[in-house]
C-alpha positions in Angstrom: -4.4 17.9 -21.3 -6.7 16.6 -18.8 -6.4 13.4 -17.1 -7.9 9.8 -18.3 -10.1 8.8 -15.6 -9.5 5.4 -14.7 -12.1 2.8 -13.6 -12.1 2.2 -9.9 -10.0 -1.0 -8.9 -11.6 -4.2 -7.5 -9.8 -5.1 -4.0 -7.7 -7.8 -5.6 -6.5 -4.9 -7.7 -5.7 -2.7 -5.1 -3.9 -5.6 -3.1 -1.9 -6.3 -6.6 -1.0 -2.6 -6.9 0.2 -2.4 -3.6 2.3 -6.2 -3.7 3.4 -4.1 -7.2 4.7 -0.8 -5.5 6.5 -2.9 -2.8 8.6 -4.7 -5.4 9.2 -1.6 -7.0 11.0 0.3 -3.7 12.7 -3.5 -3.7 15.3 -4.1 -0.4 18.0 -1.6 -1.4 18.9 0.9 1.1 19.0 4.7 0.8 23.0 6.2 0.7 21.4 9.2 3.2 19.8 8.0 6.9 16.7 10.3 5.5 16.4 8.2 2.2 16.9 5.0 4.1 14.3 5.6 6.4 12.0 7.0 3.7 12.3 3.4 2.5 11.5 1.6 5.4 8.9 3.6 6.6 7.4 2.8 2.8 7.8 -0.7 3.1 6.3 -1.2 6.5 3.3 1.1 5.6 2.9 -0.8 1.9 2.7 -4.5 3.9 0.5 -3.3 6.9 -1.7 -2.1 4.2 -1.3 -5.3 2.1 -2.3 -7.4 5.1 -5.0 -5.1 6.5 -6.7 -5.1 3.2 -6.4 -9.2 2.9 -7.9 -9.0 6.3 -10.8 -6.8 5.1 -11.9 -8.7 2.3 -11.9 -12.0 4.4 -13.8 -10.8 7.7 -16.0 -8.9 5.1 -15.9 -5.4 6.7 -14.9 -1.9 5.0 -12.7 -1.1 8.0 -9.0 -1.5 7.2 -6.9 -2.7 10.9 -4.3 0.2 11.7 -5.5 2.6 9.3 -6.8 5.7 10.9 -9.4 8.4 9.8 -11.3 6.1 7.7 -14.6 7.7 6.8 
């Protein structure tokens, strides 16, 4: 069955999907070092993201701080 194809999502959507991922991974840590640092790694990359998209929409630019390879 192919895929729905879902409407592109405003920034404020994108910023709410990424607050809404964060709180999903929550604060627990993983039982193996691997899983734990899976986690954190995820966390820090979901609220650089976060903020380097805030920071987008307010200096108006398409260019996301930190995030590399953007074309």
């Amino acid at each position: 069955m192919p895929r729905k194809r879902l409407q592109p999502l405003t920034d404020i959507e994108v910023h709410e999907r990424l607050c809404a991922a964060t709180e999903a991974i929550g604060d627990a840590s993983g039982v193996t070092i691997r899983g734990n640092t899976a986690l954190e790694t995820a966390r820090r990359a979901l609220v650089m993201l976060q903020l380097a998209l805030v920071q987008a929409m307010e200096d108006r630019t398409d260019k996301l701080t930190g995030v590399k390879d953007q074309d």
